[in-house]
C-alpha positions in Angstrom: 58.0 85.2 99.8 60.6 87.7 100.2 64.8 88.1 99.7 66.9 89.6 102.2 70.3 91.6 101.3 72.5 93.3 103.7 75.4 94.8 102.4 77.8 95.4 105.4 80.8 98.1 106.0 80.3 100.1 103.0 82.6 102.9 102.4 80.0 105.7 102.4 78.5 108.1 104.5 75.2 106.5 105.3 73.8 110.0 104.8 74.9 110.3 101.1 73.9 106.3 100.9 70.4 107.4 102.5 69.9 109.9 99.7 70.1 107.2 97.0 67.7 104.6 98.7 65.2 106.8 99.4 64.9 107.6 95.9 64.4 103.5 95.1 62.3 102.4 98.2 58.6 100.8 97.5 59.1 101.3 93.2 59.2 98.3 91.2 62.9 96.6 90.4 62.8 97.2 86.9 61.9 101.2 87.7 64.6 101.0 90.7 67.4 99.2 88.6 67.4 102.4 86.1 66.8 104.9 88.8 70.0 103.6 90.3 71.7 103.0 86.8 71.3 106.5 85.6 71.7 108.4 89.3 75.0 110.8 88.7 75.8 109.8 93.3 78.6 107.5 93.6 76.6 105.4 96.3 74.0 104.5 93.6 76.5 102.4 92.3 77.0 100.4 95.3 73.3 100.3 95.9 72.7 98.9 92.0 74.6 96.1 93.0 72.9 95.1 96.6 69.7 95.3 94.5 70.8 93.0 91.7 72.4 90.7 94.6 68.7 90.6 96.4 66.8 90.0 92.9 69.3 87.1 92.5 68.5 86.0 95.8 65.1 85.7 95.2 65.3 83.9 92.3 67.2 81.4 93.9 65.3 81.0 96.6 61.8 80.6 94.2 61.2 76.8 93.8 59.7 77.5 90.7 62.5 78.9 89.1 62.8 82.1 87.4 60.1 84.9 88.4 59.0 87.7 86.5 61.4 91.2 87.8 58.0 93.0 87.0 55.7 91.6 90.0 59.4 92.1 92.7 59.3 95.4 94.1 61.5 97.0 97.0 59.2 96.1 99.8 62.2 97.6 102.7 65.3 99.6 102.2 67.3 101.0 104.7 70.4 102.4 105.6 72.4 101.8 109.1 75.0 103.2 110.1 78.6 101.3 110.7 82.0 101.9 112.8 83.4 105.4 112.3 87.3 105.2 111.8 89.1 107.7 113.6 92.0 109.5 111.5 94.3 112.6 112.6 95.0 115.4 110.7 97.9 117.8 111.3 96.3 121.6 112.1 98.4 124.8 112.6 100.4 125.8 115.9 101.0 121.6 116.5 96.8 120.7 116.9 95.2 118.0 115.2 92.0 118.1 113.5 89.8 114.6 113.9 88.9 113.3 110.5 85.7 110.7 110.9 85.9 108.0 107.6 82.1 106.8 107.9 80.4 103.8 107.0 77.0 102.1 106.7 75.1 99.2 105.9 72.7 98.5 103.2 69.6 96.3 104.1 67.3 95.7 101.0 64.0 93.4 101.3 62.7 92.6 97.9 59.2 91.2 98.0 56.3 89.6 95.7 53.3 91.7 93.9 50.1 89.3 93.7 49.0 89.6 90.4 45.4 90.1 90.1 43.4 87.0 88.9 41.6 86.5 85.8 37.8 86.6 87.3 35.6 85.3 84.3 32.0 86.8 83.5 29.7 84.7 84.8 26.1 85.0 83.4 24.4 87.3 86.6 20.9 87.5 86.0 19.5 91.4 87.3 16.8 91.4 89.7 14.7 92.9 87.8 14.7 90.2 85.3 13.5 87.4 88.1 9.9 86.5 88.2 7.8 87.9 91.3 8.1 83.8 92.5 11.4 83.4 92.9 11.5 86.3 95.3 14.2 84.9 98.4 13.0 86.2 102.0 15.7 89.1 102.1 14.3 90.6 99.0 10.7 90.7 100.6 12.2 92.0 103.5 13.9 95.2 101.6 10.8 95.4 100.1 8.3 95.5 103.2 10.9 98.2 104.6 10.7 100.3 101.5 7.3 100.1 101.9 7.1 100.8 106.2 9.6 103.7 105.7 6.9 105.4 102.7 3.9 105.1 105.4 6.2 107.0 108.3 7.1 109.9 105.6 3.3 110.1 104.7 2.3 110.4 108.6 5.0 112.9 109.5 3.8 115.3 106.6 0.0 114.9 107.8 1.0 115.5 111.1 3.1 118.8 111.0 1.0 121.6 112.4 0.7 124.2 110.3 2.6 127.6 110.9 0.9 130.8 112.4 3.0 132.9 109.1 0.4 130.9 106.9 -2.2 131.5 108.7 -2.2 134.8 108.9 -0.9 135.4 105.1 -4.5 133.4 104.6 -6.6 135.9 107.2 -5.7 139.2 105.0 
């Protein structure tokens, strides 16, 4: 399961807004809530509140009820960019410089941690332990290979033809 936020037309530059997220994006929401709470940036305080908004939402939308902050982490988060307003300012000699007033949106897509189940200890008996008559057919046919592969290796070493340096160390 998973919660969508999208926080649109926010007053920041989304590069200054980028530099924030990226600092938050795959950690847990407990780890990413005092990332964002302690971050000196302005636009962490904007994106505190997008990610308590989408924690909300996803304990809303759990059937269940409330969930556990420490199995959410921030599964997306990215940062769009918006409509640029144009604004004029007055320059020397009667020009006009363009001023650009950014803005972005936030998208944050919280998401679910499995939490690893309990597998109990059940009572595996070794092979080594098992009596020669409860041998299963696999286990004689490891054994026959074991055995085939021991004859080749024996056979190769008989059959290697000895080398001439030997022979001749032997002659003198």
């Amino acid at each position: 399961m998973e919660a969508r936020v999208i926080n649109r037309f926010v007053s920041t530059s989304p590069r200054k807004m980028r530099l924030v997220i990226d600092l938050i994006r795959g950690r847990g929401v407990e780890e990413a809530l005092s990332i964002l709470h302690f971050s000196p940036k302005h636009a962490a305080r904007t994106a505190e509140k997008v990610l308590r908004s989408a924690i909300s939402n996803f304990q809303n939308k759990d059937e269940a009820g409330r969930v556990d902050t420490a199995t959410l982490f921030i599964r997306e988060a990215f940062v769009d960019g918006g409509p640029t307003m144009k604004r004029i300012r007055p320059a020397p000699m009667g020009r006009a410089y363009r001023i650009r007033k950014r803005s972005n949106h936030i998208t944050i897509v919280l998401g679910q941690r499995e939490m690893p189940k309990v597998i109990e200890k059940k009572k595996a008996t070794s092979t080594a332990k098992q009596s020669p008559e409860k041998e299963t057919p696999e286990s004689k046919e490891k054994a026959s290979n074991a055995q085939d592969a021991k004859a080749r290796e024996s056979k190769a070493k008989e059959s290697k033809p000895k080398s001439k340096t030997k022979k001749s160390e032997s002659v003198s």
